[in-house]
DRENTORFI-945800 format. One line per field, with one value per residue (C-alpha): residue in one letter; x, z, y. Coordinates in nm, 3 decimals, padded with zeros to 5 digits. Last residue first. Example, Ala and Ser with C-alpha at 12.3 -4.5 7.8 and 13.67 -1.06 7.14 Angstrom:
<atoms>
rest <- (s;a)
X <- (01.367;01.230)
Z <- (00.714;00.780)
Y <- (-00.106;-00.450)
</atoms>
This chain:
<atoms>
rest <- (x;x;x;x;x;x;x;x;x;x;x;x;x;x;x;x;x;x;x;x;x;x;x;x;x;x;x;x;x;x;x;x;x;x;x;x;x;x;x;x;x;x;x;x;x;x;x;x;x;x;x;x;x;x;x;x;x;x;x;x;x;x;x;x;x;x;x;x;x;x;x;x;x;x;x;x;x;x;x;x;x;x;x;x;x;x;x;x;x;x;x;x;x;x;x;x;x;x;x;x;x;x;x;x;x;x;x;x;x;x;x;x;x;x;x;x;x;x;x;x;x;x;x;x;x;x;x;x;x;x;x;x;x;x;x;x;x;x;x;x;x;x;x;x;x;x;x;x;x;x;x;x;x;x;x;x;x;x;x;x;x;x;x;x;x;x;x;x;x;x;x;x;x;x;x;x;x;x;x;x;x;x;x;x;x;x;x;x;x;x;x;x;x;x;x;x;x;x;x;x;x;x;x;x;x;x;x;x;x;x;x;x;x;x;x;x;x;x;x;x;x;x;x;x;x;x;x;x;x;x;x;x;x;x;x;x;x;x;x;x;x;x;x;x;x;x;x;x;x;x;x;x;x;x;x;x;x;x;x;x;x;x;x;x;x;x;x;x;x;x;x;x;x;x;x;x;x;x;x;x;x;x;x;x;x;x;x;x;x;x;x;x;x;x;x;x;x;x;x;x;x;x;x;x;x;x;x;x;x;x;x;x;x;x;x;x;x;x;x;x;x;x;x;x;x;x;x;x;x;x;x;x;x;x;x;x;x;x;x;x;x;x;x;x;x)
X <- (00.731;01.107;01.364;01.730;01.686;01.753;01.415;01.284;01.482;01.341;00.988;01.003;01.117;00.836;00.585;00.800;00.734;00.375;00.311;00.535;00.328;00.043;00.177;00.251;-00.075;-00.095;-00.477;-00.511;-00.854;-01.070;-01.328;-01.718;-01.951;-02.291;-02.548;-02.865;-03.116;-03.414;-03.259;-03.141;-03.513;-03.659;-03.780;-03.731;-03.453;-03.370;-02.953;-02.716;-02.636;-02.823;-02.495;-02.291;-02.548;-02.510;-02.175;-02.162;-02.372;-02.741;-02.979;-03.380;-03.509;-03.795;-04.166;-04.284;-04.523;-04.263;-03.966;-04.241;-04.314;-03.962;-03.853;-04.131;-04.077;-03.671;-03.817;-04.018;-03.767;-03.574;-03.222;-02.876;-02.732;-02.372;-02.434;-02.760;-03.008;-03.089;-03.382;-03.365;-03.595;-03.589;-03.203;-03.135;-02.840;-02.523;-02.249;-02.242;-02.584;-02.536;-02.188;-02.393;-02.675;-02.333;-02.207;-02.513;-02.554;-02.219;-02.146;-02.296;-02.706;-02.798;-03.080;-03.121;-03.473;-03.346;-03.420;-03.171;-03.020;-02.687;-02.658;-02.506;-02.274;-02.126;-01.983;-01.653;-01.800;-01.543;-01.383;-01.110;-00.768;-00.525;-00.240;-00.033;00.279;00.349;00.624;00.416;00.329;00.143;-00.074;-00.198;-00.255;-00.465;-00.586;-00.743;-00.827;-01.065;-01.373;-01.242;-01.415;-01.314;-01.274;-01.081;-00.728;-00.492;-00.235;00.104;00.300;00.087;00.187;00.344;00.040;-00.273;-00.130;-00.146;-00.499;-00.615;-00.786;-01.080;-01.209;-01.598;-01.699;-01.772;-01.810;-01.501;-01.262;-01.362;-01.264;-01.593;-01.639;-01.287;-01.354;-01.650;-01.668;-01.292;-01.288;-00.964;-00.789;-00.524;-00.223;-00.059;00.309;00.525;00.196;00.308;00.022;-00.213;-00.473;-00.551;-00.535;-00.523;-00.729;-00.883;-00.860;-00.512;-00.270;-00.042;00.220;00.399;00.109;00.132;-00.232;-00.173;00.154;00.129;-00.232;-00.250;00.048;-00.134;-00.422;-00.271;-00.130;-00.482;-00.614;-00.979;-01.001;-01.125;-00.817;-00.933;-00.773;-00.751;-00.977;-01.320;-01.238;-01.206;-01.573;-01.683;-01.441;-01.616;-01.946;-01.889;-01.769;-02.088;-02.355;-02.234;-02.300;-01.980;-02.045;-01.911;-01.656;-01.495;-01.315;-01.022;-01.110;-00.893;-00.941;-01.097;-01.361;-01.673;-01.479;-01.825;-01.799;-01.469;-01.190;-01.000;-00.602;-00.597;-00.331;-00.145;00.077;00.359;00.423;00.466;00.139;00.006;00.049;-00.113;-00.407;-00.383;-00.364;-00.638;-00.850;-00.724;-00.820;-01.188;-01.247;-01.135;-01.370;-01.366;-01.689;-01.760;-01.561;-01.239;-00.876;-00.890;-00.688;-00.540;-00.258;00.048;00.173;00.510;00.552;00.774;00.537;00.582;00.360;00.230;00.281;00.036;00.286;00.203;-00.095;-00.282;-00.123;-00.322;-00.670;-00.605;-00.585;-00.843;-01.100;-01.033;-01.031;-01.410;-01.501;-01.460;-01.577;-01.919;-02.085;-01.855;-01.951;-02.340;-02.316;-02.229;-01.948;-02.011;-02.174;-02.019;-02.048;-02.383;-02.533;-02.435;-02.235;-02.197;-02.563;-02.402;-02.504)
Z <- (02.775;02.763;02.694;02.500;02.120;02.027;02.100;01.865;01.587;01.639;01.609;01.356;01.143;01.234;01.144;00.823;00.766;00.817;00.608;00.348;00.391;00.354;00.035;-00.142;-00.306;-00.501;-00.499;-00.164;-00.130;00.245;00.272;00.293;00.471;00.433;00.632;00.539;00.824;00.836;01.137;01.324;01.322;01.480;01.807;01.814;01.822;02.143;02.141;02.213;01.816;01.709;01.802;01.587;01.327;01.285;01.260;01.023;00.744;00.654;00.474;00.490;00.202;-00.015;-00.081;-00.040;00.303;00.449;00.418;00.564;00.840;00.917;00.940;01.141;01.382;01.379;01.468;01.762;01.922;01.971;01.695;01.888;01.632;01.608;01.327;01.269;01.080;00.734;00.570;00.194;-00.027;-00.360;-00.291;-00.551;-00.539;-00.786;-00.553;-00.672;-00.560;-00.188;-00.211;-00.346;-00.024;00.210;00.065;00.137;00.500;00.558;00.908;00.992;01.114;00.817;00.641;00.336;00.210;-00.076;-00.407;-00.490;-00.793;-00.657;-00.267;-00.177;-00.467;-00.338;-00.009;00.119;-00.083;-00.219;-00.039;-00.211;-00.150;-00.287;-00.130;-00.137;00.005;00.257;00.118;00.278;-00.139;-00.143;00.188;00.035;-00.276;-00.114;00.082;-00.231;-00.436;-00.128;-00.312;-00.627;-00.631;-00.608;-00.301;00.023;-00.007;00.214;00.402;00.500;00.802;00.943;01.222;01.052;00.831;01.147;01.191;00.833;00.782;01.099;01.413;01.402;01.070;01.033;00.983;01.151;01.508;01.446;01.206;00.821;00.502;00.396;00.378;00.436;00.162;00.115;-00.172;-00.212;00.205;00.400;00.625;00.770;00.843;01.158;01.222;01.550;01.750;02.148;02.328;02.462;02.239;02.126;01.731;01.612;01.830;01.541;01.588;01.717;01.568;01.772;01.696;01.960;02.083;02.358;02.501;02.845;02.902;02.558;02.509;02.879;02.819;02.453;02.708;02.942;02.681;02.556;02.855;02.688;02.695;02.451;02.466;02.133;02.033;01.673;01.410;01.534;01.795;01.519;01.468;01.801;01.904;01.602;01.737;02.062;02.451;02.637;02.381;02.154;02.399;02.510;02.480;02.143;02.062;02.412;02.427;02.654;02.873;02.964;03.294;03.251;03.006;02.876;02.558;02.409;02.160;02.200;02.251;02.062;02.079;01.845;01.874;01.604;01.669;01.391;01.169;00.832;00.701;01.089;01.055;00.690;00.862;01.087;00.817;00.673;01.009;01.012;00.682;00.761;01.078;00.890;00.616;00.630;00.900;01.098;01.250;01.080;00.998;00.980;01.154;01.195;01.405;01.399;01.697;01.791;02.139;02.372;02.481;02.466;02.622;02.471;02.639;02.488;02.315;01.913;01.927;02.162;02.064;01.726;01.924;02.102;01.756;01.591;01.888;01.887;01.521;01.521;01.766;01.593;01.228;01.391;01.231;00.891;00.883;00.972;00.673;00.410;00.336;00.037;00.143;00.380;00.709;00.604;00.695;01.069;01.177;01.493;01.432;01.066;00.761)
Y <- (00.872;00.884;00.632;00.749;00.679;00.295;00.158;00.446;00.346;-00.006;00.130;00.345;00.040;-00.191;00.083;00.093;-00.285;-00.258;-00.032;-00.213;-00.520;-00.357;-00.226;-00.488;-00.617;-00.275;-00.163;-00.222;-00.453;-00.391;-00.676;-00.634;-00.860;-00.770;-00.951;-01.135;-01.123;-01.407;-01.538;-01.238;-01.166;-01.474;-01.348;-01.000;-00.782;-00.575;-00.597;-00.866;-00.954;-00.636;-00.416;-00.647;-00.709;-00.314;-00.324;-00.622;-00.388;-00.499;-00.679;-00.782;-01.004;-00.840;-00.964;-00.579;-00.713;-00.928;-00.626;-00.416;-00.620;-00.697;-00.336;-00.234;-00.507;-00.390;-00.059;-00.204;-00.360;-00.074;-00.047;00.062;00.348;00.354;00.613;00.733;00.546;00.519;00.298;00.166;00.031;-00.177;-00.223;-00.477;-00.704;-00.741;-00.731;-00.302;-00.263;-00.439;-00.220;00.126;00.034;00.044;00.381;00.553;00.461;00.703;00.663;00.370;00.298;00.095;-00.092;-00.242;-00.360;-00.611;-00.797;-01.025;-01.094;-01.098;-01.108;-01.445;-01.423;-01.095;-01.252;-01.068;-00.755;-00.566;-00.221;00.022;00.129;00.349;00.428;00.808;00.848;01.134;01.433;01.733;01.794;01.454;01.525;01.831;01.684;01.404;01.646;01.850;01.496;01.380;01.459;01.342;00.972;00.603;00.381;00.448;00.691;00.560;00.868;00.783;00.845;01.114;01.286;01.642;01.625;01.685;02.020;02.110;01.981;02.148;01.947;01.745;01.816;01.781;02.149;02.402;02.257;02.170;02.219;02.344;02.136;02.142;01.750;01.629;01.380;01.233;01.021;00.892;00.846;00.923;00.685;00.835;00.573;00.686;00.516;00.490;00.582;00.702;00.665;00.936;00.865;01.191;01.294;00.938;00.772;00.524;00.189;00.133;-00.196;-00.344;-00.605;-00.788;-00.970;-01.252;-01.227;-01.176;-00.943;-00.810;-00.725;-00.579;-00.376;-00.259;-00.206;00.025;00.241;00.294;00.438;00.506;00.144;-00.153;-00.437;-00.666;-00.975;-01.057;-01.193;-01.182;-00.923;-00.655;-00.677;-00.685;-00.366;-00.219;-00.211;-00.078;-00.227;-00.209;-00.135;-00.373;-00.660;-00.881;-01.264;-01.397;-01.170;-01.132;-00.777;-00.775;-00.450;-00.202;00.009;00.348;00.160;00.394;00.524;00.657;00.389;00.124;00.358;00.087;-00.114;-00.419;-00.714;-00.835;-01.170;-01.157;-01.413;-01.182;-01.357;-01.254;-00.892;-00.900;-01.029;-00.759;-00.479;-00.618;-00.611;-00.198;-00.153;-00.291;-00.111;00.219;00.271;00.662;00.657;00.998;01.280;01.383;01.332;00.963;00.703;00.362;00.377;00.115;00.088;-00.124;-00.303;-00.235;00.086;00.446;00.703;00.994;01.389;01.572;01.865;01.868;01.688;01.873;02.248;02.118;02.043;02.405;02.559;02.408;02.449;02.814;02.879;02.634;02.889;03.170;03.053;02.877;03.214;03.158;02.772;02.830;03.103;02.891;02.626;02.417;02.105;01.799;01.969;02.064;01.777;01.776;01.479;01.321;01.136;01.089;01.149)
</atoms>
């Protein structure tokens, strides 16, 4: 799973969950007083936030990049607001695709920087200023920060994986929720169901009967026929490895063997050697996810490695054409009725 992400958050709760009962009650209740009085700050910009109701990956990064591109079709210029990993900026950062390490501003940031401009800070108000006054955007989209950016979000999309679900449904450290189901509803705008399974079918419900519309989404290769009928040692350190080796499958490739690391996980030198060796010894080609190129871009991999590295691209498909257009249109739409209401942070 995840290096946030205990195992059995995503098995049938046991006696772990009913010890961690008490304190997962006490962290669900002051994370939903959170949301429902933090004061947020509003911009003159609209925000569109891309979220998920618990810890680890739901496919995010790659809804939020379609979302942008979608931004720009409608001639808008997006901008993305992130935490960046471990949310190590007070003052916000314009992420620089080509020169900033992973390690300093986070894999995602990287990502999203390749197709919009990036302001990484735990002040996220700050950036989406910075975005505007420097970089000309009108259109913001936040990476994640649903439950605590202290900004004011005129529409939360929760990304929610087919596979995984809410895991056990239990808050923290219980489970993987980061505040209640029912608290988290009242500030979602709509919720996007990622690839195919039932794990998610009890929030989706959930979610249905609070009155929120229901997408469907799911994630192609951008690349398959660079992959197909090719024999592969895959290697990930993402949220849900899993799901990555079932793309490389699905674009036609073989993953002969497979290695799992945890999430946001920066590779020594001597792993990657390991890795190489092996995939020269089994006659296999070495793959894996644009995160964890990201972080290897400006990280501790040896001479020649990026080189003889295939990477997995993989773009976010709604299942109805229109409807990132209408998300987008609605976040518009908050946002003008908010300009009218009287100003307050």
């Amino acid at each position: 799973m995840t290096s946030e992400a205990p195992p059995f958050w995503w098995e049938k709760p046991d006696w772990r969950v009913l010890a961690l009962s008490p304190v997962s009650a006490m962290y669900g209740m002051v994370a939903g007083r959170r949301m429902r009085h933090a004061p947020r700050e509003k911009v003159a910009a609209p925000v569109l936030c891309v979220g998920n109701f618990t810890v680890g990956g739901s496919g995010k990064t790659p809804v939020a990049i379609a979302l942008a591109k979608q931004a720009k079709r409608m001639q808008l210029t997006p901008g993305f607001l992130s935490r960046g990993h471990g949310g190590s900026f007070a003052k916000p950062h314009v992420v620089d695709a080509h020169h900033d390490a992973a390690k300093h501003v986070g894999d995602e940031p990287l990502l999203l920087a390749e197709h919009a401009p990036v302001a990484v800070t735990a002040n996220r108000a700050a950036g989406a200023k910075l975005l505007m006054a420097d970089h000309g955007c009108d259109f913001l989209i936040m990476d994640d920060g649903f439950q605590s950016a202290r900004i004011h979000i005129d529409y939360a999309l929760v990304v929610v994986d087919a596979r995984f679900g809410i895991g056990n449904g239990r808050v923290i450290p219980g489970g993987p929720l980061r505040a209640k189901i029912v608290d988290q509803l009242v500030f979602t705008g709509g919720l996007l169901k990622m690839g195919e399974g039932s794990a998610a079918d009890t929030v989706v419900r959930q979610a249905a009967r609070a009155g929120r519309p229901i997408f469907l989404a799911h994630v192609e290769p951008a690349n398959p026929a660079r992959f197909a009928g090719g024999r592969f040692l895959a290697f990930a350190g993402i949220g849900h490895p899993e799901k990555f080796f079932d793309t490389l499958r699905g674009a036609g490739g073989e993953v002969a063997l497979s290695r799992a690391f945890p999430d946001h996980h920066f590779y020594a030198a001597d792993e990657l050697a390991d890795l190489a060796a092996l995939a020269k010894r089994e006659g296999l080609r070495l793959v894996t996810t644009a995160k964890d190129a990201a972080r290897l871009r400006h990280g501790a991999a040896p001479a020649g490695f990026l080189e003889q590295l295939d990477v997995l691209e993989i773009d976010a498909v709604f299942e109805i054409d229109h409807v990132p257009e209408r998300i987008i249109n609605e976040t518009l739409d908050a946002w003008r009725q908010r300009k009218m209401r009287p100003s307050s942070s």
